[in-house]
N, C-alpha and C positions, 0 to 999 in steps of 0.2 A: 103415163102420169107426168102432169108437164106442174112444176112449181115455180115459182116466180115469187126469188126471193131478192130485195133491195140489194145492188153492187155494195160489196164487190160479191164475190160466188166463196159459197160457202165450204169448208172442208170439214167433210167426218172421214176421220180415222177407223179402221175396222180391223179385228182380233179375233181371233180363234185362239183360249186354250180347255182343251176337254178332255175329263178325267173323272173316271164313277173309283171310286176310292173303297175298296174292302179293306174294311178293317181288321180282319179274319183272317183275310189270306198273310201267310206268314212271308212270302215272297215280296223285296222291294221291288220297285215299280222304274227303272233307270233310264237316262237318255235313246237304250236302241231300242226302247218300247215303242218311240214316239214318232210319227211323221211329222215330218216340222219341215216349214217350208216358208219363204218372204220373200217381201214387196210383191212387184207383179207377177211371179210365178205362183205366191202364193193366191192373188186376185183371179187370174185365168183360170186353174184348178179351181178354188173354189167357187168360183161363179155357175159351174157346170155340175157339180157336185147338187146331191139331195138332201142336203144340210142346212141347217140354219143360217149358218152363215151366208151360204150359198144364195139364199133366197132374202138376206139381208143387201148383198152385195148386186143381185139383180133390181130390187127394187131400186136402188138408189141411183144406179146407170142408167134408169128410168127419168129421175129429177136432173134439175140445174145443180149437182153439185158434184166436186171436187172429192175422190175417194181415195184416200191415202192407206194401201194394205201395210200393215205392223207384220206380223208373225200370223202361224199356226202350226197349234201345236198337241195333236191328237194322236191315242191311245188305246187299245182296248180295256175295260174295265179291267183292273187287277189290284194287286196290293197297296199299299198306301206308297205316294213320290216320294223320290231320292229329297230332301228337302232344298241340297246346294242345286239340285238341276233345277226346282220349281223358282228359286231366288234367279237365277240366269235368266228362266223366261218373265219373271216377273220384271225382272232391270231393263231387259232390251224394249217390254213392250214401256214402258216408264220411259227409256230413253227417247223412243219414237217419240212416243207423247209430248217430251221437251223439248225437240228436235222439230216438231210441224207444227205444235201447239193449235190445232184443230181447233172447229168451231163447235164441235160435238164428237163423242165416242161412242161406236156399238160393238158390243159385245157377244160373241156367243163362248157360254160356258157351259160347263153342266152343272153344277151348284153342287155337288156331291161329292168332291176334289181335296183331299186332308194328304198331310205330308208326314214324313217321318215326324217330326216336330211342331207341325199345325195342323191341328183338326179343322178349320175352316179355312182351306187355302184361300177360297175363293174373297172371304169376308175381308182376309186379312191385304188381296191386291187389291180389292174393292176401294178400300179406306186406301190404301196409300197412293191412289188416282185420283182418288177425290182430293186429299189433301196436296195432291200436284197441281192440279188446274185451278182447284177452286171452286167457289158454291155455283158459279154460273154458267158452267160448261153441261150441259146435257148430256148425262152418260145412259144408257141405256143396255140393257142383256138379256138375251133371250137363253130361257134355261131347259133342262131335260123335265118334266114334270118329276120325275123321282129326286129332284134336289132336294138338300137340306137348308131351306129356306132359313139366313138369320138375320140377328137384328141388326149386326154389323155390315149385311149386304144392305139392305133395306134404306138403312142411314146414307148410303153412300150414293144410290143410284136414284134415274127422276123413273127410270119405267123396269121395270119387271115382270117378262111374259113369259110362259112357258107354252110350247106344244099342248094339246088337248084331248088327243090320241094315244092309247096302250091299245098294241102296236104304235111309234109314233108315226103316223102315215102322214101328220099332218107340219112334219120339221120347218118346211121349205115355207107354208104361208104362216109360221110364228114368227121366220126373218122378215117375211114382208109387214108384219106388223108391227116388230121392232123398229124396221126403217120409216114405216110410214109415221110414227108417233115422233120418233127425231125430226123427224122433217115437218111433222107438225108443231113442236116445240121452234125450232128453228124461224120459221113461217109464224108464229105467235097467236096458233090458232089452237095450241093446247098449252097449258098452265097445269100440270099434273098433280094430282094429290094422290100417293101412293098409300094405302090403309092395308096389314095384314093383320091378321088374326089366325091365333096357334093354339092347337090343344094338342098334349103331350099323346100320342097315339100313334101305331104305326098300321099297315092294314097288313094282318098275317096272311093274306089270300084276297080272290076276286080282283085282280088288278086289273084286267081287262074293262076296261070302258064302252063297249059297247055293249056290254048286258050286267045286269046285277046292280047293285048300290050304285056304284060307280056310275053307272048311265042316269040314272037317277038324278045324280048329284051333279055332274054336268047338266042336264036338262034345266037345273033349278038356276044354277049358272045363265044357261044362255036365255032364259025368262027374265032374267034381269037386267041384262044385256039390251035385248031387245025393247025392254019395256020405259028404258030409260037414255035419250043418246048422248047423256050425260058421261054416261059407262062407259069408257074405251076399251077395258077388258077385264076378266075376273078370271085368274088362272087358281088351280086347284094343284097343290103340291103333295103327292103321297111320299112321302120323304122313303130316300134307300137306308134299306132296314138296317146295314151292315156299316152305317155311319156309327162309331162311337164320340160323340161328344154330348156335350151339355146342350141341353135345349132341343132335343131332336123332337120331330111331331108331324102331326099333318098341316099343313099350311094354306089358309088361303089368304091372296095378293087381289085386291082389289084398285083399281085404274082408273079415278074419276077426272073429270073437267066440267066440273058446272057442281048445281045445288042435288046431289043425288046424296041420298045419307048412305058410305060407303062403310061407316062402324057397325049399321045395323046389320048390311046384308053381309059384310064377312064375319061375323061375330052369328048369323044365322047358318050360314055354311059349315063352319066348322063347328059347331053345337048340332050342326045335321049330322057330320060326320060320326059323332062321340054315339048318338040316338041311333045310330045303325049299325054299331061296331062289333059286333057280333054275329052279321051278316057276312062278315068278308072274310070266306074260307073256300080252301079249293079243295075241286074232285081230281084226287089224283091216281094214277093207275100204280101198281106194283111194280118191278120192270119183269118178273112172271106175268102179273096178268098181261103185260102190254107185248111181250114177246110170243105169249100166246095167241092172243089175236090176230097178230100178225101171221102165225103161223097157221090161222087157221081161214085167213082170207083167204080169196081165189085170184091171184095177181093184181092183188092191189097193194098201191104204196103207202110207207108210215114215216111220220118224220116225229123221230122220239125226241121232246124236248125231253135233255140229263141236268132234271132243275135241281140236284143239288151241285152241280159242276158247272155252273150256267160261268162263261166266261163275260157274259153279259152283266153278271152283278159281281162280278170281281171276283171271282173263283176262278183258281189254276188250270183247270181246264185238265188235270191227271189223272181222274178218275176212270177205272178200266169196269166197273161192277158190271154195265151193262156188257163190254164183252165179253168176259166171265161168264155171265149167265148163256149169250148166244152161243158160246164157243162149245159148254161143256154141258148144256143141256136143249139144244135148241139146234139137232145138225144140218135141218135141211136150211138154215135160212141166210139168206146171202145181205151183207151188211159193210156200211161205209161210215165211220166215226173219225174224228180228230184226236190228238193226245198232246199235252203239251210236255216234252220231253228230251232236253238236248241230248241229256248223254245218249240217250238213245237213237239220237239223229245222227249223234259223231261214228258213234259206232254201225249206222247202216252206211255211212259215207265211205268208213274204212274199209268194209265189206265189198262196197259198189254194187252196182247194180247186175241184177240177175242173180245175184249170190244169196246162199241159204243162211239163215244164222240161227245161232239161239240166243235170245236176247233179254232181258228186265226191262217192261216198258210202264210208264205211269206210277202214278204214287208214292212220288219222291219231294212233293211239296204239302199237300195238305195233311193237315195231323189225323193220326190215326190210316191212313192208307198204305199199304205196302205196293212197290213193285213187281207186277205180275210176268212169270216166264212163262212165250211162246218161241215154239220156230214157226221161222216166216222166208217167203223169199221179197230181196227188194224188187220193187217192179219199179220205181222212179225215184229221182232223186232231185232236187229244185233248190231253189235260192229265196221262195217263199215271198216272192212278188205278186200283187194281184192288182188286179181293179173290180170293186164291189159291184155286184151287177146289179143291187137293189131291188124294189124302189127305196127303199130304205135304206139312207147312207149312198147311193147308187153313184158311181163317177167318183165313187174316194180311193184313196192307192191306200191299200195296206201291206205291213211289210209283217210275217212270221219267222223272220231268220229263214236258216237254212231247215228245207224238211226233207220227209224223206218216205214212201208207200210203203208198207209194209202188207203183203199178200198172208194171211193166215188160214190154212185150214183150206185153201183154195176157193174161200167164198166170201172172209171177213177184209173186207180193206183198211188200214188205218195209217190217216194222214198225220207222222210225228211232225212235229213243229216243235221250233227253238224257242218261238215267242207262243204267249195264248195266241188264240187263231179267230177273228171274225166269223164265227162258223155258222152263223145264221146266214149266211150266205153260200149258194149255190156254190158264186165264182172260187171260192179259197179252194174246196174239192176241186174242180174241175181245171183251176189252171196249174192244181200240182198233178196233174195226170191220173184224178182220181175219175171215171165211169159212174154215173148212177143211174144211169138208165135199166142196169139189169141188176139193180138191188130192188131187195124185201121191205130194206127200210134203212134211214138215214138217222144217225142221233148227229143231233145239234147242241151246241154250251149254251141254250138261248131258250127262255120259255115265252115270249111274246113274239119280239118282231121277225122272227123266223116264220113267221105266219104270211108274212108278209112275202120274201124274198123269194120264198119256198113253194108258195099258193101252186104253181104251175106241177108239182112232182109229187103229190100225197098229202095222206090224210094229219092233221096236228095231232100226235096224242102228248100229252102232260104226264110225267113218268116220275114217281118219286123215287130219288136216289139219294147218296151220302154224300156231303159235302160241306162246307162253309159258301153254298152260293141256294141257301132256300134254308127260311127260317123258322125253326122253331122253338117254343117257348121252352128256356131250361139251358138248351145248348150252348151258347154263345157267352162267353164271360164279358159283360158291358161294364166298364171299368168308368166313365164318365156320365152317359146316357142314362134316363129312368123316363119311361114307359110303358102306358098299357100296350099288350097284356102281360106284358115281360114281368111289370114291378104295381103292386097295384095301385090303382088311382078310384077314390071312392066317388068323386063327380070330374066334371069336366071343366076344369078351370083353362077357360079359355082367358088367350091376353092378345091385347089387341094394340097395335101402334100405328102413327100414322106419320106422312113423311110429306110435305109440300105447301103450297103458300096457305097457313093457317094463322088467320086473325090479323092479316097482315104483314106476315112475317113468314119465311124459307125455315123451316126445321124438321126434327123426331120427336113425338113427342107418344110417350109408352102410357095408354089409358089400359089399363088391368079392369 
């Protein structure tokens, strides 16, 4: 991709910070959660990475322009940020900003990022960039589809695109299309008019997109797309369930340039959404029924997603129920899971290795879980360094503190970790010295994109378990938030805003 834009050459500044925010989990979320990295170490890393960013930062090394890396500053989903460390990263990236004052910004966020003290992190750096640069800087951000899409982001940015995939398979060409529409704004071949439209609803199930509603509703999506090349994108936001704030809902972001009426088709989208809402429920196994099955295969492998302990929707990741169950009624079956549990890491470190303990592991963070005693022998002991083997996330370093193997039973493996742990990925088991090749079956903190990274080692089964990371109606005390089916809503008052050159004139303007 060769662009050819009038001297001098143009600079976009590029950012990473991302953060899925439970509001549930009671654990704050602090500086040694995060990998954070800058300027060109952070550009090399993530250019190779299966990130948004990543595939932001390749397109652009493609064009005539000048790429200045700020920060990045990523996390596994968990409890809501320290709010002084989110103000750090918010100042440095500001600072950069004032320091190259770029000819355009892209962004990858997750849109789903609330602080001890703000439920819309993302809205509230949003506005205070915009009010740096000014109305004429082209910002742009590419978001996780489960953001909580608000009005205060919206105001702020000219593009807003989300991935299209659950599993997100598709992270890497949502950066290329974040970059390619700045450089199309740049180049003056796009004039964006950003239009969303919100109806208060979350999807209690079916989030997968490649079958059910969902696919559906994408398909209607990309007919639109295609039928008009007015449309530069229409992303569909199922908002994370375990955001507490005001306004939460399903979202959709509508991306025009030219005469395409973008009120009507997002305003039909999400009134599509509200007409099916009763569709979107999941088939879930017991962890009996699914430990059963397991046990009654003939060498075949299972990879248990533990959706209420999903470290991927911001759950602590301490839940022991499924080993419980393997441990004390399930003896033939050989098993590899994660636990996120320091003390219980310090205490296999003081141990060392090859030594027997008796220990309490798990269920020291989420309410209502107790600490479960096993003896175990340590068989390894690590520093909790990885690199994500993907394809999802794949080339990213994450760090779990210090871990440590715990051998149970002579058949149960379990990888303690200081931090929650990426466990939808292979590499976190394997470069703490965990074996899966002569396991039964594998639980994972991850009910989707473990689909993904896992594809090569067994079969997915979806496992309902206890937790604050899978939602149901009743559980969760929403303190700001009001939607279906939580609270109820007798139609679907959809609202609708729009953000770009209308009537003449750069603005928001909120048609209900």
């Amino acid at each position: 991709m060769s662009t050819d834009f009038n001297s001098p050459r143009k600079t976009v500044l590029v950012a990473r910070i991302w953060h899925e925010s439970n509001g549930f989990n009671p654990r704050v979320t602090g500086r040694d959660a995060f990998e954070i990295l800058a300027g060109k170490d952070f550009l090399e890393k993530a250019r190779k990475s299966g990130s948004t960013i990543g595939g932001i930062i390749c397109r652009l090394t493609e064009a005539d322009v000048e790429i200045v890396g700020s920060l990045s500053a990523s996390a596994p989903p968990s409890g809501l940020v320290e709010h002084e460390f989110y103000v750090e990263l918010r100042d440095q990236l500001l600072g950069d900003v004032a320091a190259h004052r770029p000819d355009a910004i892209a962004l990858e966020l997750h849109g789903a990022m609330a602080t001890t003290r703000c439920p819309d992190a993302e809205g509230e750096l949003l506005t205070e960039l915009r009010t740096l640069v000014g109305p004429d800087v082209p910002i742009a951000i590419g978001l996780d589809l489960h953001a909580n899409v608000t009005v205060d982001m919206i105001e702020a940015v000219d593009i807003c695109i989300a991935c299209k995939e659950n599993p997100h398979s598709d992270v890497v060409e949502c950066g290329h299309k974040v970059a390619d529409c700045i450089l199309a704004m740049l180049d003056g071949r796009l004039k964006p008019v950003t239009t969303m439209a919100k109806v208060p609803m979350i999807l209690p199930g079916a989030g997968e997109t490649a079958t059910g509603p969902l696919y559906d509703l994408h398909e209607m999506a990309r007919d639109y797309v295609s039928s008009d090349p007015g449309i530069w994108d229409i992303s569909l936001f199922n908002v994370f369930r375990y955001s507490d704030d005001h306004d939460i809902g399903q979202a959709v972001v509508v991306t025009t340039n030219g005469k395409a009426d973008p009120i009507t088709i997002a305003r039909n989208l999400a009134e599509a959404f509200w007409i099916r809402r009763d569709e979107f429920i999941d088939d879930l196994l017991s962890i009996d029924e699914a430990l059963t099955k397991c046990a009654a295969s003939h060498g075949e492998r299972y990879i248990f997603a533990d959706m209420g302990d999903r470290i991927l929707a911001g759950a602590p990741g301490d839940s022991t129920a499924i080993l419980q169950a393997a441990l004390e009624r399930y003896p033939g079956l050989r098993g590899a899971m994660s636990l996120t549990d320091p003390q219980a890491v310090i205490a296999a470190h003081t141990a060392g290795q090859g030594a027997s303990l008796e220990v309490l592991i798990g269920g020291r963070v989420t309410p209502g879980f107790l600490p479960y005693p096993v003896k175990a022998v340590v068989r390894h002991l690590g520093d909790g360094h990885c690199v994500l083997a993907g394809p999802f996330q794949g080339g990213q370093a994450c760090t779990m503190g210090d871990t440590a193997v715990l051998e149970i039973d002579g058949r149960l493996s379990v990888l303690l970790t200081t931090h929650p742990a990426f466990s939808h990925d292979p590499a976190v088991f394997t470069s703490q010295g965990v074996g899966l090749s002569s396991k039964d079956f594998i639980v994972v903190k991850s009910g989707y994109h473990f689909k993904l990274n896992f594809a090569d080692y067994g079969e997915p089964l979806l496992v309902r378990s206890p937790g604050v990371g899978y939602y149901e109606k009743g559980v969760f005390n929403y303190k700001r938030a009001r939607f279906w089916p939580e609270h109820a809503q007798a139609s679907s008052p959809v609202t609708t805003m729009v953000r770009g050159p209308i009537a003449g004139s750069s603005h928001a303007e909120r048609i209900d």
